[in-house]
C-alpha positions as CSV (number, residue, x, y, z in Angstrom):
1,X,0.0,0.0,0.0
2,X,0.9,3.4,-0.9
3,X,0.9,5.9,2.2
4,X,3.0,8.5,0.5
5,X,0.9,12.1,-0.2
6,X,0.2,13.4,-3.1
7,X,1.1,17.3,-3.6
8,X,-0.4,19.4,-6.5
9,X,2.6,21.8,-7.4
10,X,0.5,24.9,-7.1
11,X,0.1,23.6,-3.3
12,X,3.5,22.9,-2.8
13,X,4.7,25.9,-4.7
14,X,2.4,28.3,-2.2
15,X,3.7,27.0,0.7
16,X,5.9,29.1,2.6
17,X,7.9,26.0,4.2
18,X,8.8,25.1,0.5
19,X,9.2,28.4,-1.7
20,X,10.0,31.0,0.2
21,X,7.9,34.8,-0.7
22,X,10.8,36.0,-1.5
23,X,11.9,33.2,-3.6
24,X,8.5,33.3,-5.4
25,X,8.7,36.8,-6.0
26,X,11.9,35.5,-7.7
27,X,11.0,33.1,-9.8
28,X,7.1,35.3,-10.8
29,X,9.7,38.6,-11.3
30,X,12.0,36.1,-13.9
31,X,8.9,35.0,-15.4
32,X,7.5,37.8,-16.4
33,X,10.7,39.6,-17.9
34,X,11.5,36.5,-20.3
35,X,7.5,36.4,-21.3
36,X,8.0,40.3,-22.2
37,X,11.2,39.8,-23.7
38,X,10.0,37.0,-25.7
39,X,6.9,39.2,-27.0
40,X,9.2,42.3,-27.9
41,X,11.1,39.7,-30.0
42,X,7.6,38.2,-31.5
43,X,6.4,42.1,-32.4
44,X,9.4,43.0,-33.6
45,X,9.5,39.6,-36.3
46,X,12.6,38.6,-35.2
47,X,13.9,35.1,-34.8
48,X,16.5,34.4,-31.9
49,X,19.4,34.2,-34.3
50,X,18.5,37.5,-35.6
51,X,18.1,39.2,-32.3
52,X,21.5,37.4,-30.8
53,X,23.3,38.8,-34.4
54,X,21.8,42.2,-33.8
55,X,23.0,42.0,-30.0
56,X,26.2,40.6,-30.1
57,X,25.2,37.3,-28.0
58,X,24.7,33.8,-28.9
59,X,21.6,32.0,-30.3
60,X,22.0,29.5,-27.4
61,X,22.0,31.8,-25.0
62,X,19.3,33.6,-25.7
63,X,17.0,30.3,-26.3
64,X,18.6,29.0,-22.6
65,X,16.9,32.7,-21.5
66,X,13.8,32.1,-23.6
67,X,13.6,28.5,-21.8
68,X,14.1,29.7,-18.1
69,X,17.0,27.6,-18.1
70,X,19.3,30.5,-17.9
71,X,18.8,33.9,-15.7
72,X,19.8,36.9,-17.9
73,X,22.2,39.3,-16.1
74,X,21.8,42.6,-16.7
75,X,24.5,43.6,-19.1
76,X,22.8,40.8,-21.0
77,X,19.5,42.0,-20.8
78,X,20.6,45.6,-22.2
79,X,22.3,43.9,-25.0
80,X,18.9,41.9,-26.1
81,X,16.6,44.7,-25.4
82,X,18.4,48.0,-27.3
83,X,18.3,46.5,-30.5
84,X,14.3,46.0,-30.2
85,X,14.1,50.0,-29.0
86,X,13.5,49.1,-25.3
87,X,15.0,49.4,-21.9
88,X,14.8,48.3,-18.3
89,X,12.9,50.7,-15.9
90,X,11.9,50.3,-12.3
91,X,8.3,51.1,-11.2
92,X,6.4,51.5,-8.3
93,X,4.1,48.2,-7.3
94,X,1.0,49.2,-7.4
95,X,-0.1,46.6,-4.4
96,X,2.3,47.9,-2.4
């Protein structure tokens, strides 16, 4: 007989003894930034080997970025997002 429990992931991801706030805040902040920059790349037509020419990084890293599998740093994240005519800014919350 089976007596281990069963855990949906949205239950074990909420729970504080698991993922920390701060570490969701993490993970939600990350994202966010790669679903934007992946839409900036979609509106502007471009395919990742023609945004990585244009920003002077490498298909591969980009797609690890695109995949979550890699977190940008920020000189990286300049380098993607000049080319498509944006930049990083820091807003107020508005829940806070």
């Amino acid at each position: 007989m089976n007596t281990k429990k069963s855990t949906r992931f949205d239950e074990f991801y909420n729970d504080n003894n698991n993922v920390s706030p701060s570490e969701r805040a993490k993970i939600e902040f990350e994202v966010e930034l790669i679903g934007k920059l992946i839409e900036a790349r979609e509106a502007n037509g471009l395919t990742q080997a023609q945004l990585a020419e244009a920003a002077g990084v490498k298909q591969s890293a980009l797609a690890r970025m695109e995949n979550l599998r890699a977190t940008p740093q920020i000189d990286t994240l300049f380098k993607v997002l000049t080319p498509m005519g944006y930049r990083l800014a820091i807003v107020q919350d508005e829940n806070c």
